[in-house]
ZAPA-568134 format. One record per residue (C-alpha): x, y, z. Coordinates in nm, 3 decimals, decimal comma. Layout:
X:Y:Z
X:Y:Z
...
// end
This chain:
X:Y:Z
0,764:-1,833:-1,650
0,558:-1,853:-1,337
0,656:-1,619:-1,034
0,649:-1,837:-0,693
0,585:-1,543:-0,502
0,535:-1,770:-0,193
0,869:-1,733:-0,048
0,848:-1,355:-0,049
0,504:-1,310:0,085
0,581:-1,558:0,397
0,867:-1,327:0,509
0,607:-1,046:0,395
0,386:-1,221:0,655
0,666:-1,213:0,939
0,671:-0,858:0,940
0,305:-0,800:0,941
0,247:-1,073:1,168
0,534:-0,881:1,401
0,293:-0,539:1,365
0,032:-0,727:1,487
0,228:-0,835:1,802
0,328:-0,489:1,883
-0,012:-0,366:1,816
-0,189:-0,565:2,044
0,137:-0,553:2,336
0,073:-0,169:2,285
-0,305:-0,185:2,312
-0,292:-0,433:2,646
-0,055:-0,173:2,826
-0,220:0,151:2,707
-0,601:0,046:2,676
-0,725:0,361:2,770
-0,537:0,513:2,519
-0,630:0,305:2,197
-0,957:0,363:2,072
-0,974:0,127:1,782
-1,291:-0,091:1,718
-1,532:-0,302:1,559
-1,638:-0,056:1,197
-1,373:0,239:1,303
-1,251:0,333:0,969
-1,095:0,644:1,090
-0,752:0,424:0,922
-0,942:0,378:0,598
-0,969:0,707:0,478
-0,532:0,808:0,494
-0,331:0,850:0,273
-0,074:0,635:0,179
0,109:0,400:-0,022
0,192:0,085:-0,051
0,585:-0,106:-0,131
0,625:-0,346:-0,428
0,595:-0,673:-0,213
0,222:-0,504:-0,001
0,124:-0,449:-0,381
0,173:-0,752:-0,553
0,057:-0,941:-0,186
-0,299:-0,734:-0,192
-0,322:-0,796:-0,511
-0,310:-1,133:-0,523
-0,577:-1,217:-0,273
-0,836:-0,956:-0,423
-0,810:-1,171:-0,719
-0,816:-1,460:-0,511
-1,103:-1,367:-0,315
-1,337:-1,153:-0,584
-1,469:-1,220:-0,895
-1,770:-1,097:-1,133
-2,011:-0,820:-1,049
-1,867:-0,795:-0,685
-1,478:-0,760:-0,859
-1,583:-0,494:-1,117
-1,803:-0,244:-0,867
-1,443:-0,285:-0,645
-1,205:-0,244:-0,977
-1,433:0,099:-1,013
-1,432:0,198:-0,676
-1,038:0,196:-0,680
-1,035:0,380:-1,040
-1,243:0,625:-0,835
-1,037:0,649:-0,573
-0,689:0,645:-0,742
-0,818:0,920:-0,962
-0,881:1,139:-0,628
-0,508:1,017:-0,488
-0,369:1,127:-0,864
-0,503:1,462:-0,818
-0,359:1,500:-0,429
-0,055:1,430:-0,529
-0,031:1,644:-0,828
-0,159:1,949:-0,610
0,136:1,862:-0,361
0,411:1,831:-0,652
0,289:2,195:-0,818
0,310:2,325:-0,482
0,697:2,162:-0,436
0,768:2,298:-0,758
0,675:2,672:-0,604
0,863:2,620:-0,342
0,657:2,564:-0,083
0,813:2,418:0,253
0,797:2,052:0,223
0,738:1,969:0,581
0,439:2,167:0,568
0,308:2,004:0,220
0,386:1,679:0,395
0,193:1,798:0,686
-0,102:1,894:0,443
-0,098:1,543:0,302
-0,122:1,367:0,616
-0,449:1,555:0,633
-0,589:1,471:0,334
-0,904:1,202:0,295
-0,986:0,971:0,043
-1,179:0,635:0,094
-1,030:0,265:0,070
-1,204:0,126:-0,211
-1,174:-0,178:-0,008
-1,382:-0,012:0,284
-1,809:-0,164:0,241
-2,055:-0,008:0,319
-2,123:-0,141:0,683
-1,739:0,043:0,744
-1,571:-0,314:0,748
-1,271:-0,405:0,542
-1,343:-0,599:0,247
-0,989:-0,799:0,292
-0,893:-0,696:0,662
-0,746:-0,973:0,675
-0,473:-0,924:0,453
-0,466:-0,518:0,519
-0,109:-0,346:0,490
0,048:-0,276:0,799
0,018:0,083:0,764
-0,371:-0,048:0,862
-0,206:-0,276:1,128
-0,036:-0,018:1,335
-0,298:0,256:1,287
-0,400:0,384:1,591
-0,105:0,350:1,815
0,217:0,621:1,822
0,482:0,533:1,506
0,764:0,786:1,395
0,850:0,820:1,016
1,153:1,065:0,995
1,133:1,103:1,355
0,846:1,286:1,373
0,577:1,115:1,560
0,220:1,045:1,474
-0,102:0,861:1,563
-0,461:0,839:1,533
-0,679:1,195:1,655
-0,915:0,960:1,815
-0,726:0,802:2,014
-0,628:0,900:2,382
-0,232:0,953:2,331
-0,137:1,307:2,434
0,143:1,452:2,278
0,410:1,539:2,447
0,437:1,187:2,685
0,632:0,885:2,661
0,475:0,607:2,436
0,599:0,311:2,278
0,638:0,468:1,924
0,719:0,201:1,638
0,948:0,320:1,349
0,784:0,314:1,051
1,138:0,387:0,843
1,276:0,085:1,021
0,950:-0,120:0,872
0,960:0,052:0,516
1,362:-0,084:0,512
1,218:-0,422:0,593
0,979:-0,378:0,291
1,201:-0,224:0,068
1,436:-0,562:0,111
1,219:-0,816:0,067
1,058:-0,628:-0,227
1,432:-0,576:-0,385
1,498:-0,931:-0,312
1,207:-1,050:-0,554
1,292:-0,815:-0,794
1,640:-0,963:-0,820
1,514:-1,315:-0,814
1,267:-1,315:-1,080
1,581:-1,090:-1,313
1,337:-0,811:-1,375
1,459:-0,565:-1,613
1,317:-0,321:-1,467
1,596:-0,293:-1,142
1,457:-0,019:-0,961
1,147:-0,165:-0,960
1,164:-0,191:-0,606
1,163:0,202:-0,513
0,795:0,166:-0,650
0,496:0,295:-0,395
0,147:0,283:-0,512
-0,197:0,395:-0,337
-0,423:0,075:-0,222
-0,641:0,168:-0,522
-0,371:0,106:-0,791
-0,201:-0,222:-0,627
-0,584:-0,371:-0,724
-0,588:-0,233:-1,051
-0,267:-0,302:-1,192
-0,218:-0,649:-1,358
0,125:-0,797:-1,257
0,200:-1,008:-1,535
0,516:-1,057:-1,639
0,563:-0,789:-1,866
0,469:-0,572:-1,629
0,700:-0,665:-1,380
0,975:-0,669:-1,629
1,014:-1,052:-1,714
0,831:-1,074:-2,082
1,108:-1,243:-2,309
0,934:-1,058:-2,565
0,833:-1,313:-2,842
0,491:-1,262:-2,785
0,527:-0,870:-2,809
0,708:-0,941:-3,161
0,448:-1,214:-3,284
0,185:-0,946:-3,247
0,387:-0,664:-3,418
0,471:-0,913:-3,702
0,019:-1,021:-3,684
0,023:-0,622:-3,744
0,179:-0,596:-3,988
0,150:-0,835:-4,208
-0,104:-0,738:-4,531
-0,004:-0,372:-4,516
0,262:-0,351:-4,772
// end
């Protein structure tokens, strides 16, 4: 079975495309305020992850785009830098498990630094672009849980009026679109939509269809029956 993931990255490409218009409407009334520019990568060093539909989309135009030496130094930049989001996160859970305030290990995380794999060394994106929109709206005010945020180099103060775009409203968007695919394609696995991954592991992970839940298993059993076979 091949996945036509066409339909689902076009309405993938609405939204994104939608970021972009309220990025730059945003930037054209409050110039003085954003501060973003040719190799800022103040953006590519958060933390944050990605939905099911971002993944599979990055994913499938770093394959598109890389291959040979220049793929594998990326594949082991990402390995690098999903080991250093692995640990992050586990530091965050132990400290949930204490019982330490979430808010505040939220707060913590937010703070945290680790560098896109995807970021070369002349600080340009490697595949800006077809960058999440996390990337897109970086550097103008957005609200996740109503609690607003943006960039500390830009010239927002806090405390004034700003168009703020919801991120939770965006993340619904994703969430759909992912769950829609999910449903399509019959995937076993049917919460396979709640998934969120780090940049780094959406360009590791192979989406074939076992792993995205689809495998009718024959080949799984022709290799456990290869196996096998002489060991009596």
């Amino acid at each position: 079975m091949k996945i036509d993931f066409a339909p689902f990255f076009k309405k993938y490409e609405e939204l994104s495309g939608a970021a972009d218009a309220v990025f730059e409407r945003v930037k054209k009334e409050h110039s003085n305020c954003v501060k973003c520019k040719l190799k800022c990568s103040d953006c590519c060093h958060a933390l944050f992850d990605l939905t099911l539909i971002e993944a599979l989309y990055i994913n499938h135009y770093f394959n598109k785009k890389f291959g040979g030496k220049e793929r594998d130094i990326l594949i082991d930049k990402s390995n690098q830098a999903d080991r250093n989001v692995y640990k992050i996160k586990k530091k965050a859970f132990k400290a949930l498990e204490t019982g330490k305030d979430e808010n505040k290990i939220l707060k913590e995380l937010a703070q945290e630094r680790v560098r896109c794999p995807l970021l070369n060394e002349q600080e340009m994106c490697e595949l800006y672009e077809y960058r999440p929109i996390t990337c897109r709206l970086y550097g103008i005010p957005t609200a996740i849980g109503g609690v607003g945020h943006t960039c500390g180099m830009s010239g927002f103060v806090r405390g004034r009026p700003y168009p703020t775009v919801n991120l939770d409203m965006i993340q619904t968007n994703l969430y759909k679109i992912s769950d829609e695919l999910v449903r399509t394609i019959k995937s076993k696995y049917v919460k396979m939509a709640d998934l969120l991954v780090p940049v780094s592991m959406a360009i590791c992970t192979v989406y074939d269809e076992e792993y995205l839940g689809i495998s009718d298993g024959k080949k799984a059993d022709a290799k456990a029956i290869k196996k096998g076979e002489g060991n009596d």
